[in-house]
ChimeraX commands (.cxc) that place a marker at each C-alpha (Angstrom):
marker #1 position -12.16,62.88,-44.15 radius 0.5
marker #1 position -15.65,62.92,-45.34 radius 0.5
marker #1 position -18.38,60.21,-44.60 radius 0.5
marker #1 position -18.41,59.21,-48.64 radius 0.5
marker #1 position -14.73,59.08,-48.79 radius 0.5
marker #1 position -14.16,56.91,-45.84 radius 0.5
marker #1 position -16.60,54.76,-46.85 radius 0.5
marker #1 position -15.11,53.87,-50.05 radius 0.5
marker #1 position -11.80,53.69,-48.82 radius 0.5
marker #1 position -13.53,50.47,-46.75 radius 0.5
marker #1 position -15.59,48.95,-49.01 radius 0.5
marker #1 position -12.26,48.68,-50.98 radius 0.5
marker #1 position -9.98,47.21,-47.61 radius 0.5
marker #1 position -13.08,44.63,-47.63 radius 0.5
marker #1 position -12.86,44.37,-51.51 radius 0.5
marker #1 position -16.75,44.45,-51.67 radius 0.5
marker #1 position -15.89,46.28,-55.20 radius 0.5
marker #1 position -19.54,45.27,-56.22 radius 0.5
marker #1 position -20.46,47.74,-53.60 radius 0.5
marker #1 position -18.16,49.94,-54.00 radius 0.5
marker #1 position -19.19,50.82,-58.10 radius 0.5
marker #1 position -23.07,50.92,-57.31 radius 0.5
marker #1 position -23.47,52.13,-53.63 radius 0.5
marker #1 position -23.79,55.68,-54.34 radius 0.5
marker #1 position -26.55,55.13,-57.52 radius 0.5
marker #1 position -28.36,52.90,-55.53 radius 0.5
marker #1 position -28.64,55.64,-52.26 radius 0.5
marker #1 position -29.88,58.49,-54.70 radius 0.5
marker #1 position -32.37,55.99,-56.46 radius 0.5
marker #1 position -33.29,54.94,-52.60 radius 0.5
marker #1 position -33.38,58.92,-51.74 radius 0.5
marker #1 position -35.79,59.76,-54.88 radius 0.5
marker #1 position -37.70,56.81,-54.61 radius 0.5
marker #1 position -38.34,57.09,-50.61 radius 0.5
marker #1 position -37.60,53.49,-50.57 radius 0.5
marker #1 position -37.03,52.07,-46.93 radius 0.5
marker #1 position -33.15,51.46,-45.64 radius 0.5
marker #1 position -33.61,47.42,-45.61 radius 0.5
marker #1 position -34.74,47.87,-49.92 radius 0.5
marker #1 position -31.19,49.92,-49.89 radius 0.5
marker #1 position -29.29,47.23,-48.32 radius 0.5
marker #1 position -30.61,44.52,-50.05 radius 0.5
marker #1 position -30.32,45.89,-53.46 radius 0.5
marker #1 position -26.66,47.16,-52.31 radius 0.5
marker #1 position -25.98,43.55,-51.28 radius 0.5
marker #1 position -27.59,42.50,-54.84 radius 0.5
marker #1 position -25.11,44.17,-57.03 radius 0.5
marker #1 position -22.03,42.69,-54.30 radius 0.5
marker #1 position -23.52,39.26,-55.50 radius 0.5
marker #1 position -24.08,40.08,-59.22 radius 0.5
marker #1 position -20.62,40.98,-59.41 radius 0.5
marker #1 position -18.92,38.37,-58.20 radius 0.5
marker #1 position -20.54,36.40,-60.02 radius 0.5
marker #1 position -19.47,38.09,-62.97 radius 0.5
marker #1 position -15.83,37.61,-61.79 radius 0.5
marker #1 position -16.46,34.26,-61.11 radius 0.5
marker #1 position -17.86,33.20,-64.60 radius 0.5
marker #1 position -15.21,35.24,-66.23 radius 0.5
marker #1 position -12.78,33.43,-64.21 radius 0.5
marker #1 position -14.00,30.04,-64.77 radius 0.5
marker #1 position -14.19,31.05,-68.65 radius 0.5
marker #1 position -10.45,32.00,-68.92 radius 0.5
marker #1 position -9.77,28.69,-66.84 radius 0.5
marker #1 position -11.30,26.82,-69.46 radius 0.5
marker #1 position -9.64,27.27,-72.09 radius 0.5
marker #1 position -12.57,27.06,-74.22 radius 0.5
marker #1 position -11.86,28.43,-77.96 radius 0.5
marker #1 position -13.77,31.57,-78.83 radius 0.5
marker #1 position -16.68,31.61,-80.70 radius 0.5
marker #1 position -17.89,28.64,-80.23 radius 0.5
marker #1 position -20.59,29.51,-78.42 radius 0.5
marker #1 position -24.51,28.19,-78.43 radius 0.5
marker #1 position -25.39,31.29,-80.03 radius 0.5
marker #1 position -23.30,30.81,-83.44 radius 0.5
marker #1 position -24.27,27.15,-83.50 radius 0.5
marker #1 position -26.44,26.43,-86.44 radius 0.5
marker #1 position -28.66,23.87,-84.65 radius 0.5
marker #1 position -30.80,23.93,-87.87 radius 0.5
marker #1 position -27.52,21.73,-89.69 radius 0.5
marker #1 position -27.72,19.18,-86.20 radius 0.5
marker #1 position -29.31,15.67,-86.71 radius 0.5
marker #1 position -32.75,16.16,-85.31 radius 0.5
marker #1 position -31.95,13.70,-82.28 radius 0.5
marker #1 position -28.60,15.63,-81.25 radius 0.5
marker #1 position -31.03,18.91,-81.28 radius 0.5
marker #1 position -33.43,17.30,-79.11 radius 0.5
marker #1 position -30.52,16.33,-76.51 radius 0.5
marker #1 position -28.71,19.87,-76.18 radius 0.5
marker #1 position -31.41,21.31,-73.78 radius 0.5
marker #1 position -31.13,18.58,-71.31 radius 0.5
marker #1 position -27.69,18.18,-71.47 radius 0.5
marker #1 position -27.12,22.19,-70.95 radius 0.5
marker #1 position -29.05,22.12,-67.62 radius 0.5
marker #1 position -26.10,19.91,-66.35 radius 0.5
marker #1 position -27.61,17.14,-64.68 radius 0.5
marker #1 position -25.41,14.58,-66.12 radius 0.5
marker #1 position -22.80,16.78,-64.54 radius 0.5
marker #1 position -24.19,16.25,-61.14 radius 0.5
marker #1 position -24.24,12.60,-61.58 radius 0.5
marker #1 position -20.73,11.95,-62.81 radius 0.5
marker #1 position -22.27,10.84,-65.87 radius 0.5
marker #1 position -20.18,11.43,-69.70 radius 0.5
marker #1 position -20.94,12.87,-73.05 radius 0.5
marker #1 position -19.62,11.67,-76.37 radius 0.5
marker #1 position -20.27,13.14,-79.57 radius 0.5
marker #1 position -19.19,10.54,-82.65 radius 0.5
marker #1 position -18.57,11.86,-86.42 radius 0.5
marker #1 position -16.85,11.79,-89.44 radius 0.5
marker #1 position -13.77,15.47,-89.34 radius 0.5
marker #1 position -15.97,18.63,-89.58 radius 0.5
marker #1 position -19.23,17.83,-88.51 radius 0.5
marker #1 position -19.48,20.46,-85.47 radius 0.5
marker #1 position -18.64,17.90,-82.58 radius 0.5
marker #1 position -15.58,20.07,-81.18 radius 0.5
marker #1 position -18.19,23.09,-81.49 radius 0.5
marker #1 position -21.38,21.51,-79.81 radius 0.5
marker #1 position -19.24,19.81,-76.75 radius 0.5
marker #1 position -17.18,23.39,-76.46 radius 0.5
marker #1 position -20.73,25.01,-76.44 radius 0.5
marker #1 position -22.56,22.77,-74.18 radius 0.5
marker #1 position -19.75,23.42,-71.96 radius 0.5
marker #1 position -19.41,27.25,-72.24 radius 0.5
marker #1 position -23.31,27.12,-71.00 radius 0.5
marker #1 position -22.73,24.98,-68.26 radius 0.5
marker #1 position -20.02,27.95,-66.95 radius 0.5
marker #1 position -22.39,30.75,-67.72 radius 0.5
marker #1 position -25.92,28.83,-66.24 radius 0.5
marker #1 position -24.67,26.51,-63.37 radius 0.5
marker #1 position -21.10,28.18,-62.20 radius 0.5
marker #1 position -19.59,24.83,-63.33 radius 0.5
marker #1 position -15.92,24.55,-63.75 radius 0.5
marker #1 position -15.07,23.49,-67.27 radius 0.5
marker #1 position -11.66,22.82,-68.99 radius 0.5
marker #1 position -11.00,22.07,-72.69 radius 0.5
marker #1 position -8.35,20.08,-74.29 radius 0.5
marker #1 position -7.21,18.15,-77.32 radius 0.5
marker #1 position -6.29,14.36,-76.23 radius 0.5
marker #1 position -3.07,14.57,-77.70 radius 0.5
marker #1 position -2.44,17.83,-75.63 radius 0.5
marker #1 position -3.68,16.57,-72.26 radius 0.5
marker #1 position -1.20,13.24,-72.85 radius 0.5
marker #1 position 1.69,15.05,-73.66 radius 0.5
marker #1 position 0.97,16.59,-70.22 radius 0.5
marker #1 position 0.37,13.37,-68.41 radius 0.5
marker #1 position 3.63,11.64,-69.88 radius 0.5
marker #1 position 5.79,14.52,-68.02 radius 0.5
marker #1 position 4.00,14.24,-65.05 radius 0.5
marker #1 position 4.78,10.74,-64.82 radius 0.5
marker #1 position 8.23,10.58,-65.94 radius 0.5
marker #1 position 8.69,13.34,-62.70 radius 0.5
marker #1 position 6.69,11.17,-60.67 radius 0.5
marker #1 position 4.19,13.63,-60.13 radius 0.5
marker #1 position 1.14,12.44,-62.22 radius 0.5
marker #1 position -0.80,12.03,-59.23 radius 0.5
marker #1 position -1.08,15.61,-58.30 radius 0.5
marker #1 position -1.80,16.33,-61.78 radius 0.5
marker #1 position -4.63,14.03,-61.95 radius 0.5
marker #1 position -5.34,16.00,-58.52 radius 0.5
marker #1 position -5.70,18.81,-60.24 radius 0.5
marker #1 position -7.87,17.54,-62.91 radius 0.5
marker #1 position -10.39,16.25,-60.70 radius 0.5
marker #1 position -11.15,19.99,-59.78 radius 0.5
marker #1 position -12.97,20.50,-63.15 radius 0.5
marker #1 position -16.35,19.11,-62.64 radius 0.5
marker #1 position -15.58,18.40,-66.42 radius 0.5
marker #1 position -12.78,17.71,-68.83 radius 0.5
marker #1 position -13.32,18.05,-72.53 radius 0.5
marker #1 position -11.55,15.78,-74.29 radius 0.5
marker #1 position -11.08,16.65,-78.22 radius 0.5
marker #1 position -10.23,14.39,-80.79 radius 0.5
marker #1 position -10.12,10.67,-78.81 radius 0.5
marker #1 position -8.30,8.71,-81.36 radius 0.5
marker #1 position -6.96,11.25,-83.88 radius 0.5
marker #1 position -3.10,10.56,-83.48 radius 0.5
marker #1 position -2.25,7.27,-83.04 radius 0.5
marker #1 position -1.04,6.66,-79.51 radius 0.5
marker #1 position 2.31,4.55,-78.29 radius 0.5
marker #1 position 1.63,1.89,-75.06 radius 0.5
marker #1 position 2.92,4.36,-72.92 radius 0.5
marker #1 position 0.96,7.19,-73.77 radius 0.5
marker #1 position -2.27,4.60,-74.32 radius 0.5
marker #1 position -1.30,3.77,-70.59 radius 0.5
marker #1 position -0.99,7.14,-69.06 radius 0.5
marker #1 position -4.79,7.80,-71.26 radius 0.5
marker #1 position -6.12,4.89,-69.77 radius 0.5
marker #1 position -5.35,5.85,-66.12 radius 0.5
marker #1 position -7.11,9.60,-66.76 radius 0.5
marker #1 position -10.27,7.90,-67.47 radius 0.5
marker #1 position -10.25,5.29,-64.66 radius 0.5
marker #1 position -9.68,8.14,-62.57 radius 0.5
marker #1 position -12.76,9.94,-63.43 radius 0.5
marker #1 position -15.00,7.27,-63.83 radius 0.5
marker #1 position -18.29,7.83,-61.65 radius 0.5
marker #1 position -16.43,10.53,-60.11 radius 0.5
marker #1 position -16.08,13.34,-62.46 radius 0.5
marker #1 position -17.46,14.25,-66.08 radius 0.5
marker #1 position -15.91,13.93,-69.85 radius 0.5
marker #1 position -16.74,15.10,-72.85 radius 0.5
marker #1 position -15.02,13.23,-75.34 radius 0.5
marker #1 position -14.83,14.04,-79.20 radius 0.5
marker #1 position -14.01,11.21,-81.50 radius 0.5
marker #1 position -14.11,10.34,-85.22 radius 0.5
marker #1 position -13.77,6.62,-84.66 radius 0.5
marker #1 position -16.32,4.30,-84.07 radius 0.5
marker #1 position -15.88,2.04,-80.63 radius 0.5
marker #1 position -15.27,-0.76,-82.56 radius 0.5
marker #1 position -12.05,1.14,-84.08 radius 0.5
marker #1 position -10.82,2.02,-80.77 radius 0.5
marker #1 position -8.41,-0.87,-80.02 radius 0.5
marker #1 position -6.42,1.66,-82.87 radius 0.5
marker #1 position -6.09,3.69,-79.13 radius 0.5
marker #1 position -5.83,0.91,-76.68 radius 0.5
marker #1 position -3.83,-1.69,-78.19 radius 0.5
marker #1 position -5.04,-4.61,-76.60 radius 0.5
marker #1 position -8.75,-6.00,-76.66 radius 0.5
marker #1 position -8.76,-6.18,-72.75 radius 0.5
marker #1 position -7.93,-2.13,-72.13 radius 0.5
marker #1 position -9.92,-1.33,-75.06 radius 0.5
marker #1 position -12.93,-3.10,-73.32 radius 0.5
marker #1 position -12.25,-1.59,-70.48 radius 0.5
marker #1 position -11.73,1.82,-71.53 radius 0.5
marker #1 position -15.02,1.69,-73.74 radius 0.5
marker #1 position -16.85,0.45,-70.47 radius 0.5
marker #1 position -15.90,2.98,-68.57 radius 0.5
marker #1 position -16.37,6.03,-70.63 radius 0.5
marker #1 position -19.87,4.39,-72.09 radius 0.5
marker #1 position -21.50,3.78,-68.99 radius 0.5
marker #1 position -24.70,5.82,-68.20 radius 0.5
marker #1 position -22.92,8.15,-70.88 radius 0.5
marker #1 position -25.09,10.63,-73.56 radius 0.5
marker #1 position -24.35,10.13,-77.19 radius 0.5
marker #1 position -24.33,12.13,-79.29 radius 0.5
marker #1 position -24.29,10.71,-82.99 radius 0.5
marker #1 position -23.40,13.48,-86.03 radius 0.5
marker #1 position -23.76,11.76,-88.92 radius 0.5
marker #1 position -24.80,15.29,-90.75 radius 0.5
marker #1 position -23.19,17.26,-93.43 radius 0.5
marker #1 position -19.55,18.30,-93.33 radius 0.5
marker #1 position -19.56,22.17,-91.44 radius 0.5
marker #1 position -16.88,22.78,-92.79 radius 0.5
marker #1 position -17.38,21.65,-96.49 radius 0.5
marker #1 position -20.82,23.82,-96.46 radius 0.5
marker #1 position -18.92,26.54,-94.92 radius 0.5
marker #1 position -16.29,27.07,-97.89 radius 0.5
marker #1 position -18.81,26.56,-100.96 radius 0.5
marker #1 position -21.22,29.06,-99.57 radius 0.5
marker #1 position -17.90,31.56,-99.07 radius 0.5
marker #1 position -16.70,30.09,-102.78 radius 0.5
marker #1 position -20.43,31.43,-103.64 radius 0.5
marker #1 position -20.31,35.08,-102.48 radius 0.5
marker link #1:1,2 radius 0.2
marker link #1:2,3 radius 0.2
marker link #1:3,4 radius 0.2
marker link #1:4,5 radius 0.2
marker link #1:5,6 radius 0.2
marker link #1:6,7 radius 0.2
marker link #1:7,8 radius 0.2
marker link #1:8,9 radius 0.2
marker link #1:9,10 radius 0.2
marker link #1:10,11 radius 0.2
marker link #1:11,12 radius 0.2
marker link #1:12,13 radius 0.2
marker link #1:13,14 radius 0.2
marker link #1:14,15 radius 0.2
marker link #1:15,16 radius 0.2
marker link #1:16,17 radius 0.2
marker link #1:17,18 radius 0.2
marker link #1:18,19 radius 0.2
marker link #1:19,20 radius 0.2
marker link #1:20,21 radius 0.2
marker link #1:21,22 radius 0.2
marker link #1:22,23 radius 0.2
marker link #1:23,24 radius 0.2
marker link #1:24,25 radius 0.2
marker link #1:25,26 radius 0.2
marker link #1:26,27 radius 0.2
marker link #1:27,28 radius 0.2
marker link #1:28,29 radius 0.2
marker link #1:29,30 radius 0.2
marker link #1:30,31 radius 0.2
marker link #1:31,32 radius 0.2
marker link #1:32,33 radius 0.2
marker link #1:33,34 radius 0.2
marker link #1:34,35 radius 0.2
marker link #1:35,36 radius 0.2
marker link #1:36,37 radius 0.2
marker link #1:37,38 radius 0.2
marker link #1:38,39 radius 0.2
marker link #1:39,40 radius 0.2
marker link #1:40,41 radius 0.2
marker link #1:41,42 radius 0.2
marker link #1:42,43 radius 0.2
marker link #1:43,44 radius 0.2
marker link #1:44,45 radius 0.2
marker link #1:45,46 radius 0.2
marker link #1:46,47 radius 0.2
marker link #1:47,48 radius 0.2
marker link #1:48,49 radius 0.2
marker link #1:49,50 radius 0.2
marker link #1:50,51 radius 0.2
marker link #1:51,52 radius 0.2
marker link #1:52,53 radius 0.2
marker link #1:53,54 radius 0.2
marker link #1:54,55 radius 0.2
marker link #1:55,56 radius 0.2
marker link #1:56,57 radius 0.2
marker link #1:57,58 radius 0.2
marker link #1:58,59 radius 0.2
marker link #1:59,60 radius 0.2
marker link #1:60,61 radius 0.2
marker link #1:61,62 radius 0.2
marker link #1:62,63 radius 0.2
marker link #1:63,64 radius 0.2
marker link #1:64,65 radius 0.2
marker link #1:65,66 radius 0.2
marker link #1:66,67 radius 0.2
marker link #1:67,68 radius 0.2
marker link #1:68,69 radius 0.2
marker link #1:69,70 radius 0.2
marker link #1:70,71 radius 0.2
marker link #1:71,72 radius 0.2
marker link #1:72,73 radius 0.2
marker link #1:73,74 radius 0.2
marker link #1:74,75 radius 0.2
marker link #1:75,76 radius 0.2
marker link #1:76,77 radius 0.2
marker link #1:77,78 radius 0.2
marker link #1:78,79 radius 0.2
marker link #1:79,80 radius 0.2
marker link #1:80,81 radius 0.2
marker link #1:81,82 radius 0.2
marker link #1:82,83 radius 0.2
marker link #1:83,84 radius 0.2
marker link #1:84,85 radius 0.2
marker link #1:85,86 radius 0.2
marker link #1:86,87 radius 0.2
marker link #1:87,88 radius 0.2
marker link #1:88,89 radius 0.2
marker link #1:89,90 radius 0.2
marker link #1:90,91 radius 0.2
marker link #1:91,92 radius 0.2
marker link #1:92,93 radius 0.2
marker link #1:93,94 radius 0.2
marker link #1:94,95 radius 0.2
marker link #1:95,96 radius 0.2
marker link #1:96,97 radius 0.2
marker link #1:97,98 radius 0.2
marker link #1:98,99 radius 0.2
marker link #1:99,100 radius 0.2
marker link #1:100,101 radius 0.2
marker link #1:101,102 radius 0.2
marker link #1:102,103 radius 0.2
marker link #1:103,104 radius 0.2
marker link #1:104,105 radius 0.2
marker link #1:105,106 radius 0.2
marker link #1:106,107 radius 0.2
marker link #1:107,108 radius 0.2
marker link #1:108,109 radius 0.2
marker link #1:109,110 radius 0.2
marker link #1:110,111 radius 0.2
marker link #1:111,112 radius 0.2
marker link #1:112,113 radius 0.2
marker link #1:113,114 radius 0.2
marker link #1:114,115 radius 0.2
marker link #1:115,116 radius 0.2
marker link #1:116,117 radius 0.2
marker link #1:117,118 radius 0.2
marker link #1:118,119 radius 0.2
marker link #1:119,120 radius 0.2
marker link #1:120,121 radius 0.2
marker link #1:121,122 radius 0.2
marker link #1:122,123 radius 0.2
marker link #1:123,124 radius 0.2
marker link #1:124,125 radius 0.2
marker link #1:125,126 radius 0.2
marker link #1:126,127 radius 0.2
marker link #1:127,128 radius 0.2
marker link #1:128,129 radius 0.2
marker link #1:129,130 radius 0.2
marker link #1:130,131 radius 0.2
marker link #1:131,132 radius 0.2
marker link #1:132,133 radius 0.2
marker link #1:133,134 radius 0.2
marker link #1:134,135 radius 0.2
marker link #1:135,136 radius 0.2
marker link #1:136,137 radius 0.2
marker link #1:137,138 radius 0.2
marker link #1:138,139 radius 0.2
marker link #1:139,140 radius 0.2
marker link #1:140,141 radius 0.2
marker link #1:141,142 radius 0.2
marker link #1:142,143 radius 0.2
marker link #1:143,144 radius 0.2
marker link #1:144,145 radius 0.2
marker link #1:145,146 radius 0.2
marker link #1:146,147 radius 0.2
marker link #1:147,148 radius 0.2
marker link #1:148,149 radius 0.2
marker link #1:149,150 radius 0.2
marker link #1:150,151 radius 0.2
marker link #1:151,152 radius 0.2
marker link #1:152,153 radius 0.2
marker link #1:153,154 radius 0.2
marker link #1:154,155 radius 0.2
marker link #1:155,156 radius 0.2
marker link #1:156,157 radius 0.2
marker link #1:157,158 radius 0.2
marker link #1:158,159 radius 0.2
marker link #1:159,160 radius 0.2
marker link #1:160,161 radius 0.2
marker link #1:161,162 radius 0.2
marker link #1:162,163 radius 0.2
marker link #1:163,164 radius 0.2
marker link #1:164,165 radius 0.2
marker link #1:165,166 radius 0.2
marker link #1:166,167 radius 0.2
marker link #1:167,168 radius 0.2
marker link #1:168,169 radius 0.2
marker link #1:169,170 radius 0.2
marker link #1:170,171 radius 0.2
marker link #1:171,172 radius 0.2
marker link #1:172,173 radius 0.2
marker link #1:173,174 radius 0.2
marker link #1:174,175 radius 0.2
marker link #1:175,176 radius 0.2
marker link #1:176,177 radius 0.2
marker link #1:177,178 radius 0.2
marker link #1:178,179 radius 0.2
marker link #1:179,180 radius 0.2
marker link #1:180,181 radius 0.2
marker link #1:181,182 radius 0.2
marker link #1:182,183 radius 0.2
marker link #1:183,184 radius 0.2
marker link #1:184,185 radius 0.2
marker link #1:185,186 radius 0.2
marker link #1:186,187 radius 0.2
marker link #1:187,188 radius 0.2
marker link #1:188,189 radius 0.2
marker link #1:189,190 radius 0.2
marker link #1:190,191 radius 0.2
marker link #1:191,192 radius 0.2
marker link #1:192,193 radius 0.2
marker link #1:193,194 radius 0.2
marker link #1:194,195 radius 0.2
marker link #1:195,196 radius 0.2
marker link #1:196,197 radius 0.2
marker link #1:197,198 radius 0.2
marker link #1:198,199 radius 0.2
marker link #1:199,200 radius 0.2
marker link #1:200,201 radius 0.2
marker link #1:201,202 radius 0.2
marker link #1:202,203 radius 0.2
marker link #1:203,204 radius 0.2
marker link #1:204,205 radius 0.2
marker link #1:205,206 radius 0.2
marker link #1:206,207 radius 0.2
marker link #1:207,208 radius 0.2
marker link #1:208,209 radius 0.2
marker link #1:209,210 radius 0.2
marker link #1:210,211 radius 0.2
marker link #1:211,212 radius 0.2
marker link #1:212,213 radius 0.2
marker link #1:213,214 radius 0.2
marker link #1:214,215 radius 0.2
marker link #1:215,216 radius 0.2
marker link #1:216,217 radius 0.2
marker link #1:217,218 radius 0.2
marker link #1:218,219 radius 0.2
marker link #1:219,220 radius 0.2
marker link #1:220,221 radius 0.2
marker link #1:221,222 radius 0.2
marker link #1:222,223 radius 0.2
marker link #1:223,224 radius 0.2
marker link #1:224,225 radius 0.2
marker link #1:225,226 radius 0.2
marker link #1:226,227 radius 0.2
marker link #1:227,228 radius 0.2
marker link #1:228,229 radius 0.2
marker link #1:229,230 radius 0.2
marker link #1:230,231 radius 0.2
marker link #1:231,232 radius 0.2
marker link #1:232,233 radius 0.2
marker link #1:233,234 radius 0.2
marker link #1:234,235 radius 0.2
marker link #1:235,236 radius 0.2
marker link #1:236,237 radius 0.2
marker link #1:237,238 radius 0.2
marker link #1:238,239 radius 0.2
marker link #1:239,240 radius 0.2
marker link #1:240,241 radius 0.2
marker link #1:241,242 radius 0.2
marker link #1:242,243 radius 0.2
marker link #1:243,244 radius 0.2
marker link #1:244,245 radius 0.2
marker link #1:245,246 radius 0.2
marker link #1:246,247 radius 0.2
marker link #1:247,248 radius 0.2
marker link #1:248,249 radius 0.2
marker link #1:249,250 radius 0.2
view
């Protein structure tokens, strides 16, 4: 067996694929450039750590669940209120993250919250590693409401508290019962100081006992996701309505 062949065939038992795809490039580059063995080894260890990473991000990405295409890139800042555009920056360099800390973005139906939260998050995968998951509210009770009726809710809240942050769409857009208010209720408790949310809503706080029910777990709830929390007001022009006239147009 020869010396290149046997060393492939154990760079792939040790599944140092990184390696594996750039070894050879990098020893004629080394061999042309008379570069010394440790440059070789280091940039051979290089592309083992660029590509994990890669498979990292990529996995954290399809973890997500984040939709496609709403991305940073095909964001039209320019439409943003001029606060909100002022925020993104600092909130895509995570530290909020770090400190357990929440984001809400408040607005009337198409105003680009459920695009700027997805986006922020999408960066927050690509830049800091960070593991992100997207949901609707409705979805992620659903979810909750089997888990407790099998008496297993607290392994999926287990679960959840992996995600260094939960995206929570649409806080308030279907009417909840007490039960799944309750099982809503305990989610955010659960993450509170702990873990991050990024919460979409079209209602204004004072409109959210239309979620809680009562004044007491409205209060509650509202102190808990407001606290040391980012907001992010959207009070702009309907995407969505600018979106169809200038299609209408062409």
């Amino acid at each position: 067996m020869s010396a290149p062949t046997s060393l492939a065939m154990t760079l792939r038992a040790l599944r140092l694929s990184g390696v594996l795809s750039e070894y050879e490039t990098l020893a004629r580059q080394a061999t042309q450039d008379e570069g010394s063995y440790e440059r070789y080894q280091a940039a051979v260890l290089e592309s083992e750590l660029h590509a994990r990473d890669e498979r990292r991000t990529e996995r954290l990405l399809k973890r997500s669940s984040l939709p496609e295409g709403k991305s940073l890139d095909a964001l039209d800042t320019k439409e943003l209120p001029a606060k909100v555009r002022k925020q993104i920056p600092a909130l895509i360099e995570g530290g909020f993250v770090e400190r357990a800390e929440n984001v809400l973005a408040f607005g009337l139906p198409g105003r680009g919250k459920t695009h700027l939260l997805c986006a922020i998050g999408r960066e927050l995968i690509l830049r800091h590693g960070m593991s992100v998951m997207f949901t609707t509210t409705f979805h992620l009770v659903q979810q909750l409401l089997v888990a407790k009726r099998d008496l297993v809710i607290e392994g999926m809240l287990k679960k959840l508290d992996r995600f260094d942050v939960v995206i929570l769409d649409d806080i308030g857009y279907v009417q909840q019962s007490r039960e799944e208010m309750e099982v809503l209720f305990t989610f955010l408790a659960e993450r509170y100081e702990r873990r991050s949310l990024m919460i979409s809503s079209n209602l204004l706080f004072s409109e959210w006992d239309k979620i809680f029910k009562d004044p007491m777990t409205t209060a509650a709830a509202i102190d808990r996701v407001v606290h040391h929390a980012t907001i992010l007001e959207l009070n702009c022009d309907s995407y969505r309505t600018k979106h169809a006239k200038e299609k209408n147009r062409k």
